[in-house]
C-alpha positions in Angstrom: 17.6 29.4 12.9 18.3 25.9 12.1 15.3 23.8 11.2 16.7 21.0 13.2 17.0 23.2 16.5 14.0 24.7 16.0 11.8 21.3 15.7 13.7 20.4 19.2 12.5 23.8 20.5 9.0 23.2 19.0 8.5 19.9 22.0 9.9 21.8 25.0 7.1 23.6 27.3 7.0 27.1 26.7 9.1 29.1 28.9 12.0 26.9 27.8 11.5 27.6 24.1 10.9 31.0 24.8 14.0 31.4 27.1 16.4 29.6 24.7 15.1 32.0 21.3 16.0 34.7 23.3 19.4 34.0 23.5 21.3 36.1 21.1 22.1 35.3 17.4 25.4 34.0 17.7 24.6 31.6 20.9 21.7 29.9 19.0 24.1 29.1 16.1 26.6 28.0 18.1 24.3 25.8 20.1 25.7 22.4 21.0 23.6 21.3 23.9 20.4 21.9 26.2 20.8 20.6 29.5 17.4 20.0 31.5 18.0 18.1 34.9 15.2 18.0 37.4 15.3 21.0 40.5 18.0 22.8 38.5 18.1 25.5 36.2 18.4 24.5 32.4 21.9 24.9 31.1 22.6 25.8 27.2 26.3 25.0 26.1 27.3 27.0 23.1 30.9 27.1 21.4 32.4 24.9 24.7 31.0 27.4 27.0 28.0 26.5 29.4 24.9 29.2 30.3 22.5 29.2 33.3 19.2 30.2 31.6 18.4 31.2 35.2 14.8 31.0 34.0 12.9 31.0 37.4 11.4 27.1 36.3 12.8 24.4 37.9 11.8 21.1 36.3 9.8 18.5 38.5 10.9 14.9 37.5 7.3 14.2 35.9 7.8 17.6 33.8 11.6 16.4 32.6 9.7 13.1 32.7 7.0 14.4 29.9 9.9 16.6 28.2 11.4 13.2 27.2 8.2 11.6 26.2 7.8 14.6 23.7 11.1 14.3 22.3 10.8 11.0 21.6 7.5 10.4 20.0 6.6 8.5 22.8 8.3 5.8 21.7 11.7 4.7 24.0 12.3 1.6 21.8 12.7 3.5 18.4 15.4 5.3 20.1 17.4 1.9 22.0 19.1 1.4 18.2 
């Protein structure tokens, strides 16, 4: 797996990592996006083609909330430039 995909993997909470390396070989290489909205199912898009994880989590606004915070070191302004 990609290095780069897998230190994004590394900050999301468990069941998403989990749920996303469990997607075949072929869909993690192809991977082009992870879509995480709050109340909805996270969507993978892979080779121009979108996937419901249909995971059972739906994401609360202070989990998507946190998600982001992860992602970004908590730091919003290094990522404005």
């Amino acid at each position: 797996m990609d290095r780069g995909l897998q230190s994004i993997l590394n900050k999301l909470p468990e069941h998403l990592k989990n749920r996303i390396n469990g997607l075949d070989t072929d869909t993690l290489e192809k991977l082009e996006e992870i879509r995480i909205k709050a109340y909805t199912d996270t969507l993978v898009i892979a080779d121009g083609k979108e996937f419901d994880l249909n995971d059972g989590h739906r994401i609360t606004p202070e989990s998507l909330e946190h998600i982001l915070d992860v992602l970004v070191d908590y730091s919003y302004y290094a990522y404005e430039d």
